[in-house]
C-alpha positions in Angstrom: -75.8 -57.0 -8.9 -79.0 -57.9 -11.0 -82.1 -58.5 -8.4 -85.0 -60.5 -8.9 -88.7 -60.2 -8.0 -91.0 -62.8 -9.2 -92.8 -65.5 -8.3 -93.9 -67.6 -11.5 -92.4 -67.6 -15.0 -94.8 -68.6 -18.0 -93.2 -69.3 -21.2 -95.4 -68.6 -24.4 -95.2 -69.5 -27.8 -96.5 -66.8 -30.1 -97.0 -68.5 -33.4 -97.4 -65.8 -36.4 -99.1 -67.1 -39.1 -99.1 -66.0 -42.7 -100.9 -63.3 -44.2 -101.9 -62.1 -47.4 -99.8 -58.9 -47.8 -96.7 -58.0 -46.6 -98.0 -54.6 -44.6 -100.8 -56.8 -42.9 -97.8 -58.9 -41.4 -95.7 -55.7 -40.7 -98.8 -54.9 -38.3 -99.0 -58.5 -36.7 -95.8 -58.2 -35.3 -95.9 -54.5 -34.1 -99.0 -55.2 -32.2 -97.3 -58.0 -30.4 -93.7 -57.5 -28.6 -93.0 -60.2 -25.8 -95.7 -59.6 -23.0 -97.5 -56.7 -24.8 -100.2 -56.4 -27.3 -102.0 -53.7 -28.8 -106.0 -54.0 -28.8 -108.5 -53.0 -31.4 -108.4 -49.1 -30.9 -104.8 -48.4 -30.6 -105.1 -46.5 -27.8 -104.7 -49.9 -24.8 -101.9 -52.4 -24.3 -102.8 -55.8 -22.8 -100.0 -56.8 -20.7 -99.3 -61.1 -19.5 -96.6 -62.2 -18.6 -92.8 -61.4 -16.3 -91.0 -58.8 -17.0 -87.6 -59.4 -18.9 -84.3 -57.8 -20.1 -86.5 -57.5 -23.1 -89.7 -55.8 -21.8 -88.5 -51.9 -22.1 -87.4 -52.5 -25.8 -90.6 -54.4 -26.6 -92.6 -51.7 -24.8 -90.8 -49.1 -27.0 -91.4 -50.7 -29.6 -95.2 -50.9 -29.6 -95.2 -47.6 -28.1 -93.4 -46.1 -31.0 -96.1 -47.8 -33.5 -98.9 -47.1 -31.5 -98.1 -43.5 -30.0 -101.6 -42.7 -28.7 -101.6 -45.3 -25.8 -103.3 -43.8 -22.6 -104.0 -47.4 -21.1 -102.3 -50.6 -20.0 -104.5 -53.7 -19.0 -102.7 -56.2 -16.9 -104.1 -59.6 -17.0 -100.8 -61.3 -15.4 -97.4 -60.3 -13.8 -96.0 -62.4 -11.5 -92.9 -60.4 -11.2 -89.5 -59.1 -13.0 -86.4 -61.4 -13.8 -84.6 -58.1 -14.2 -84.9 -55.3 -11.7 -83.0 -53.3 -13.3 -85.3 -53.2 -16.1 -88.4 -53.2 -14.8 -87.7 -49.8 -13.3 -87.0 -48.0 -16.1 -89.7 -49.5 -18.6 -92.0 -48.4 -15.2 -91.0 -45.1 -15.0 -91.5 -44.3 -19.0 -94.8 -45.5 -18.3 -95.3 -43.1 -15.6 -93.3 -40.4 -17.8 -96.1 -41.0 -20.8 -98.9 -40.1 -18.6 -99.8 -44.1 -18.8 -103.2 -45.6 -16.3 -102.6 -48.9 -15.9 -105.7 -51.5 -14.9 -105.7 -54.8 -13.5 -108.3 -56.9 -14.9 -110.8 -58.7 -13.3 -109.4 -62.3 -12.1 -106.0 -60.8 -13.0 -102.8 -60.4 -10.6 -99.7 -58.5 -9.8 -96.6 -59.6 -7.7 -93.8 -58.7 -6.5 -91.8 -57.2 -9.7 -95.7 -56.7 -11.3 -96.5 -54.5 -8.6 -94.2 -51.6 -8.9 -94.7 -51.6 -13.0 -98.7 -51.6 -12.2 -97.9 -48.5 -9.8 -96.4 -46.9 -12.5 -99.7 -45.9 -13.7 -101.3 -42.3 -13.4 -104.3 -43.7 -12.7 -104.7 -47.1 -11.2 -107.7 -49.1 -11.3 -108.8 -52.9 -10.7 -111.7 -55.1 -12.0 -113.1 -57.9 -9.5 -111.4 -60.9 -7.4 -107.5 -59.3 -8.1 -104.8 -60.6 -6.3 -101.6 -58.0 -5.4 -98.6 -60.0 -3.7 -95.8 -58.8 -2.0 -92.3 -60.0 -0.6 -88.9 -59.2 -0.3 -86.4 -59.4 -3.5 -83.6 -61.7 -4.0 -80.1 -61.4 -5.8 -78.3 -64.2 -7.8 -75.9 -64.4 -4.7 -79.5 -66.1 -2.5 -79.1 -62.4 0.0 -82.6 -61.1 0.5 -83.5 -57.4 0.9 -84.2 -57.9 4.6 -80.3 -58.9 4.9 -79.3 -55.5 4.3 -80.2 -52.7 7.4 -82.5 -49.9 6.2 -80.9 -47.2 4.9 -78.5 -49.7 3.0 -77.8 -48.3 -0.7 -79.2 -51.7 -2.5 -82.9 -50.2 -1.1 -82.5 -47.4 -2.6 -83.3 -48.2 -6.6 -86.8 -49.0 -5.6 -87.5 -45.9 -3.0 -86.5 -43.7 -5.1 -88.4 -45.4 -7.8 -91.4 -45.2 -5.8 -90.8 -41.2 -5.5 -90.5 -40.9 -8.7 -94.1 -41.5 -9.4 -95.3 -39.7 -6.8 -94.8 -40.7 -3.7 -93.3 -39.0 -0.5 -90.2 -40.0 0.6 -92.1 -41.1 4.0 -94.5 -43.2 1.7 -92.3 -44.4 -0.2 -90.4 -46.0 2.5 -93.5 -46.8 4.4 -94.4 -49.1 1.4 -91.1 -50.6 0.5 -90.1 -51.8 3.8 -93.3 -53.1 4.4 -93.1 -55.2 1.1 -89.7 -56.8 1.9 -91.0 -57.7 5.6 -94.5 -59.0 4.0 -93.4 -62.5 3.0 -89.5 -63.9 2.4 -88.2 -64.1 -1.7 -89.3 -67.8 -1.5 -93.0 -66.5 -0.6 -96.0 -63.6 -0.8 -98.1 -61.6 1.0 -101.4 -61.3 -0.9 -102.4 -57.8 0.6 -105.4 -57.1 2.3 -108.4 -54.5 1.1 -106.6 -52.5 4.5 -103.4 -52.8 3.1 -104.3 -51.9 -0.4 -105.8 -48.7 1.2 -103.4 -47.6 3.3 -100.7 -47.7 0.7 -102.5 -46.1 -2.0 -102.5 -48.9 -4.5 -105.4 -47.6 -6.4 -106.2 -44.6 -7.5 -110.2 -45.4 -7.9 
């Protein structure tokens, strides 16, 4: 069963144009895989756009070019058209020793908010956004239509432990987030919310 969490999908055309040597065009393309791209430095990955079936591959693919990355900056991530995925490319983040940042006038959602909490450190510019709701499968059942302790909740608790949670926060969190807003909606959470639930780190 593949689950869904996103809100908004954005399409982009990357265009590469043609340089002047073979090796400057090798370097183009390794700085830019799907919704990452490596920034002057080497050491940060600016990340916009949903998570894909793609994502992990193209994040281990930059990653292998550039292995000094300490940093991800998110501008956008409205979510993960494949679950699946988007919990393993979040815990090699979180197995790197990767901080993630949102940037300022950036957001997260649904999907986007577990791969930002994948971070070691997590830290935010100004006016973010960080939505919430409950996930959906291709079949239109909802997380809430399963009782707690079902085994299709269990992929994103034990995610959540994974990178350091408790079991009891873990928990806490996720049944919060699929009671926050149905699949059709989202909770933007509250400075309170945000606090209690240990989004940031800083």
């Amino acid at each position: 069963m593949k689950l869904h969490k996103y809100i908004v999908v954005f399409f982009t055309m990357v265009v590469v144009l043609p340089s002047c040597s073979k090796d400057d065009n090798t370097s183009t393309i390794s700085r830019n895989q799907g919704i990452f791209t490596v920034l002057a430095g080497d050491t940060t990955i600016e990340m916009n756009g949903v998570i894909g079936s793609t994502s992990l591959n193209d994040f281990n693919a930059v990653y292998a070019a550039f292995p000094n990355i300490k940093r991800i900056e998110i501008k956008q991530c409205d979510g993960s058209m494949d679950d699946e995925t988007n919990l393993k490319l979040s815990a090699r983040v979180h197995q790197l020793g990767i901080h993630t940042h949102l940037n300022t006038n950036g957001g997260i959602a649904s999907g986007g908010v577990d791969f930002f909490l994948a971070g070691i450190q997590r830290t935010r510019g100004t006016n973010v956004t960080v939505g919430v709701h409950s996930w959906a499968t291709g079949n239109n059942q909802t997380a809430t239509d399963f009782p707690v302790g079902h085994a299709n909740h269990l992929p994103y608790i034990n995610y959540y432990v994974s990178i350091g949670f408790t079991q009891k926060q873990a928990e806490d969190f996720y049944y919060f987030t699929i009671n926050a807003a149905p699949a059709n909606s989202i909770h933007n959470m509250t400075e309170a919310e945000l606090s209690t639930y240990n989004i940031f780190t800083q």
